[in-house]
N, C-alpha and C positions, 0 to 999 in steps of 0.2 A: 800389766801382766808380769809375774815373776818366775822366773824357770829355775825352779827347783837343780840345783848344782850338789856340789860336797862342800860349798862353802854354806850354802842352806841349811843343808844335813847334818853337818857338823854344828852350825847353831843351836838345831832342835835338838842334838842331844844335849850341849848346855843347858839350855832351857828345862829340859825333863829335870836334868840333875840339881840346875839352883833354885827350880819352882815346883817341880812335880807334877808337871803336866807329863800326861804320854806322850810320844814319840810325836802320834799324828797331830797332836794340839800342838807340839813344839814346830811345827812344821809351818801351822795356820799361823801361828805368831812370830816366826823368824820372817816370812815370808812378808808379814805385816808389818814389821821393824826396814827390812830391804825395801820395804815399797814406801819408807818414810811416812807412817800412818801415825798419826796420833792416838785415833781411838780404834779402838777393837769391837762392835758390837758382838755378843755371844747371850749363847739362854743356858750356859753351861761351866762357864768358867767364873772366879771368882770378883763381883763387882768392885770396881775402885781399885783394882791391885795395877801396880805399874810395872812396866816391863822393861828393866834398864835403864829409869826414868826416861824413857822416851815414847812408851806406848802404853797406855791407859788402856783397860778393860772395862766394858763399861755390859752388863749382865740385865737385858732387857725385861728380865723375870726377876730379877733384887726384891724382896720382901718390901722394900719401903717404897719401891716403884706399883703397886698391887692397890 
């Protein structure tokens, strides 16, 4: 479990600014990075992109996954 602080916070708004993810996906992803996650499963975010080369998004709905 990861408890959401201002060092979280202040992540996710990097994140929106260097990816363009919103606020709340900066969040699900910063959150993922502190919890040292390698992959990210999502139906929503972009497959294959890496997040500070240290977290993978990996997009259960990818057209070539189908």
């Amino acid at each position: 479990m990861v408890i959401v602080d201002d060092e979280t916070a202040m992540m996710a708004l990097g994140l929106r600014e260097k990816y363009g993810y919103s606020y709340y996906d900066g969040l699900i992803l910063a959150s993922a990075v502190e919890s040292e996650c390698q992959y990210l499963f999502t139906e929503d975010m972009a497959d294959g992109q890496k997040i500070w080369d240290i977290l993978t998004i990996k997009n259960i709905f990818a057209s070539d996954k189908l």
